[in-house]
Every structure is written in C-alpha cells, then in structure tokens.
N, C-alpha and C positions, 0 to 999 in steps of 0.2 A: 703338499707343497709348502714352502718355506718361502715368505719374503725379509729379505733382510737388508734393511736402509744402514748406510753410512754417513758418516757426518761429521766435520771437526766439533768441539764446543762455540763455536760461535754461531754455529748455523741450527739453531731451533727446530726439533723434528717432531718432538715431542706427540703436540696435539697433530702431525702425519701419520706419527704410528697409530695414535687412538683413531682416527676417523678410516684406516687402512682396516683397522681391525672389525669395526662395524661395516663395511660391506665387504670383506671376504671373508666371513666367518668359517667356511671350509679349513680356510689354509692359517698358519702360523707366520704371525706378523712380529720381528721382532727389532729391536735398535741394537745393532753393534757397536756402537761406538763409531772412531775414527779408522778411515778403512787402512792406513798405516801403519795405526797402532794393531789393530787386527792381525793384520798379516802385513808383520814390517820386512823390509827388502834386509837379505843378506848380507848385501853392502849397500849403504847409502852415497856413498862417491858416484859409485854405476850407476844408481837411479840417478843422482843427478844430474848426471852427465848423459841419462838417455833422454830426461825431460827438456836438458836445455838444446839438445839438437831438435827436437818437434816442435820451435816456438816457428809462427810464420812470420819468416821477414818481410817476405814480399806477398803482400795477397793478391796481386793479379798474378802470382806465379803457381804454377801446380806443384804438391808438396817432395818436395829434397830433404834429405837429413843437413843440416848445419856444420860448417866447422864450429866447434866453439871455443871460447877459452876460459881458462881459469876462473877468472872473476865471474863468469857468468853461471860454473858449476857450483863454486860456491853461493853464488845468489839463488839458484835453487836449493842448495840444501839447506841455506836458511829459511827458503818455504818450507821444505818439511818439515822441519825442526821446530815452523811455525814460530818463527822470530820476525820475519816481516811476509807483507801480504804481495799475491804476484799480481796485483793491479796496474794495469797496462798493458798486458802481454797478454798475445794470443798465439793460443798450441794449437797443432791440428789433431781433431776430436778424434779419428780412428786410430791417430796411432797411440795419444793419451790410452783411450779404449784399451787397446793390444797390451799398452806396457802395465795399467790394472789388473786385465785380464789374466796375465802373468803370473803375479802375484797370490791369485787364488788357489788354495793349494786341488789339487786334482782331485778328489776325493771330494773337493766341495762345489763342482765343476759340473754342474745336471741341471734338466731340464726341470726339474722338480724343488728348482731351487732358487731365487729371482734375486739380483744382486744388484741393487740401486746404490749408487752412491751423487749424493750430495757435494758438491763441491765449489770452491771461491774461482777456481782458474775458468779462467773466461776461451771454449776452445770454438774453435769454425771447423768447416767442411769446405771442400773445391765444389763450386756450381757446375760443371762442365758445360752449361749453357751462356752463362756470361762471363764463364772464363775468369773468377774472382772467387777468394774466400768469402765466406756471409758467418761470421757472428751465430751462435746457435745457441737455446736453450738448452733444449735434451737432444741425444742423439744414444736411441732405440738399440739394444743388442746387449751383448753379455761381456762385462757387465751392463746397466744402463747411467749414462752421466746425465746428471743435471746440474746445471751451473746457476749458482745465487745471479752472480756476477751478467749471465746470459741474461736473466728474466728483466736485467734492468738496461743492457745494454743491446741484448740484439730486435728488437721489436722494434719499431720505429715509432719516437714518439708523433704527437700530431702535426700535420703538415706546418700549421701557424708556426709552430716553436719555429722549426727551422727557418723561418720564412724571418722571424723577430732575432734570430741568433745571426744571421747574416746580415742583417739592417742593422746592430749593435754590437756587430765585429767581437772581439776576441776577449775582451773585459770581462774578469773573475768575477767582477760586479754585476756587470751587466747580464752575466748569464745565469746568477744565482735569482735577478728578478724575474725574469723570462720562466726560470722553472716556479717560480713562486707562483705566476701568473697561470701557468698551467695546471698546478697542484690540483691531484687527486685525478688526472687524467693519464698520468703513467705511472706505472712504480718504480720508487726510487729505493736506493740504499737506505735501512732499518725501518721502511716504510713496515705498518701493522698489517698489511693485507701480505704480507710475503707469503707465510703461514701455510694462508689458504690457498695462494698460486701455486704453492709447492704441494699440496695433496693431488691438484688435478696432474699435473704431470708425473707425477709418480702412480696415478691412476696408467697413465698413458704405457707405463713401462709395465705395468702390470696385464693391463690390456692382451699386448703388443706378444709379450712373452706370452700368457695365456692362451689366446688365443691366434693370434698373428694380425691383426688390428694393426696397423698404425696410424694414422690419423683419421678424424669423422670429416665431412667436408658441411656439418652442419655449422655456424657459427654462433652458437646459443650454447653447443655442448662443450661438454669439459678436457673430450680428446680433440676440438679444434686445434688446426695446427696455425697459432696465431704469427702472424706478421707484422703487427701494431700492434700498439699496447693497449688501445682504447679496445682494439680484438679479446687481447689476454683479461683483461676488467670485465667484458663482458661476457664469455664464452667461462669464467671461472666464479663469476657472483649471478650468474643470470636460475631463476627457477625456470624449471627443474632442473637437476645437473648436468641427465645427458639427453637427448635425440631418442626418442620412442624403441629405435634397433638398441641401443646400447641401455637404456635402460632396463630393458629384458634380458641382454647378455650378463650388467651387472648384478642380478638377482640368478642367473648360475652362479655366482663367485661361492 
C-alpha cells in the first residue's frame, strides 16, 4: 500500500510524512507535491468554473450547484494559480471530494493506494439533523480532504471567547485581545502545533481507508472526532496517542 500526501508549498507536510513513515512501516509513505500540479486539469476555466459553483451560499440550505459568473471563475482560477487565498469561502466537501477525485488518473484509483490531500479551502458537509452546513476538518473517503483553514475554523473555540467577543462587539481590536487572552487554548493561523494536529488526522485517513475506522469515541486518542479545539489540543498532544484498541491496530500498520 502506497500513502500519498498532497500539499501546496505553504502548507508544511514534511515532519507528517516522517512521522507517517515510523508507524506504517509496511506501507510507502510519500509527498507529491501539490495535488494540481500532480495531476493538473485539462482545462483550468472548467475547473474553475466547477469549484466556483460548489461554494455554499446559504448554509441553512441543502447543497445546489450555483449560477455563477465571470468574476467569480476568474477568482477561482487565481486560487489555483495560487495568486490569492480562498479565505472566506466555504465549498461543499463531497462535491470538492468528487471534483479531485476526478482528477486522479484511473490507473492510480485503488484500494491499495491512499490519497490525502492537504488543503487551504475551508469545505462543510449538510447536517441533515439540524438542517445547516458545519465547517469540517477532514472529511474521510477517496480522496481524503484535510483542511489547514478547517483545524482553525471549524472546532469551536472556548465558550468564554464567544461569551467576551459579544460583550466587545465587532472591533478588529477588540477581537485580536480576546484571542490574545485565550492564546494557546485553540489553534490559530501559523500557530507551531499545526504540524502535529495535521499527523493525527492524516492518521485518521489512514485508519479509515485501512481499515474502515472512522472515528474513536475515546477523547485522549488521536482519531477523536473533535468538536472544540480545547478537544483537538488534547486528543492530539495527550500521552499515549491512541486508546488501548487502536493502539494495537496501529502496530498492524
């Protein structure tokens, strides 16, 4: 078996692949690069133009393709072109999913083959219980997405924050002290633990695939499927890494 991480250059995989490689020793851990440049689209207008109809407009609505227009295919294809960043916008993750998935050529398309990619767009999934999109880290299947952009956005940080962001209203100021105040209780953009949040859930995609795992419902282990970030801190820095089951699973790897 073959895992093979994707990654633009901004996003650090480096020390995921070494530490990928020390517990699956069986299998071939390697970096592709960026998963674009890998396997880039035959036309980049059409990708475009399919990424910017899966942005969600409405997230209490269940997902629609978009009308879109011009400007908005061009602002996607300066994301891939990696000219500016798509912060703010949120896709919906299965059909992101479907349209990479795409992209791999057939021949590289097996179970024997685990295709993670790393990436800055921040995508959600429909809850069908409360009827609303929800922000997502990783979302499990072939390929596997992981979002930088998710681990700092979709996790909820501690109640207090919100509690101090609402008593101090909307001020760029005011909110930069509230997160100061909190620091080291969630992680933030270029924060140094990303690194390591990013091994465990690439853990998870390996799991997942591997063996059909997806989440542990322990909160100390590393395939926790966290909802808070204070969860993500500790289910990813906590000794040992996983829950007694999964640590015996990860010693098959």
């Amino acid at each position: 078996m073959r895992v093979i991480l994707y990654a633009k250059p901004t996003i650090k995989v480096s020390e995921v692949v070494e530490y990928l490689s020390k517990k699956i020793k069986q299998h071939c851990v390697e970096f592709a690069g960026d998963f674009l440049e890998k396997y880039p689209p035959s036309n980049i207008d059409r990708l475009s133009h399919e990424i910017a109809r899966i942005r969600v407009l409405n997230p209490n609505k269940e997902f629609e393709y978009n009308d879109v227009t011009y400007g908005e295919i061009q602002f996607e294809k300066k994301v891939l072109e990696r000219k500016i960043s798509p912060h703010g916008i949120l896709y919906d993750g299965f059909m992101l999913q479907y349209i990479y998935r795409e992209l791999i050529p057939l021949d590289k398309r097996s179970l024997e083959q685990v295709h993670i990619i790393f990436t800055d767009r921040l995508f959600g999934t429909f809850d069908e219980v409360d009827r609303r999109y929800h922000s997502r880290v990783i979302l499990l299947g072939y390929p596997s997405l992981i979002s930088t952009t998710g681990i700092v956005e979709a996790p909820a940080k501690p109640r207090e924050f919100y509690i101090q962001k609402i008593l101090l209203g909307h001020d760029p100021l005011a909110y930069e002290e509230i997160k100061e105040q909190f620091r080291g209780r969630f992680i933030d953009h270029g924060d140094p633990r990303m690194e390591e949040v990013l091994k465990g859930y690439a853990m998870q995609a390996v799991f997942y695939q591997v063996f059909n795992e997806a989440f542990c419902d322990n909160k100390i282990c590393r395939l926790y499927n966290s909802h808070w970030q204070e969860e993500v801190i500790n289910s990813q820095f906590t000794e040992p890494e996983f829950c007694k089951k999964h640590r015996q699973m990860a010693k098959s790897l």
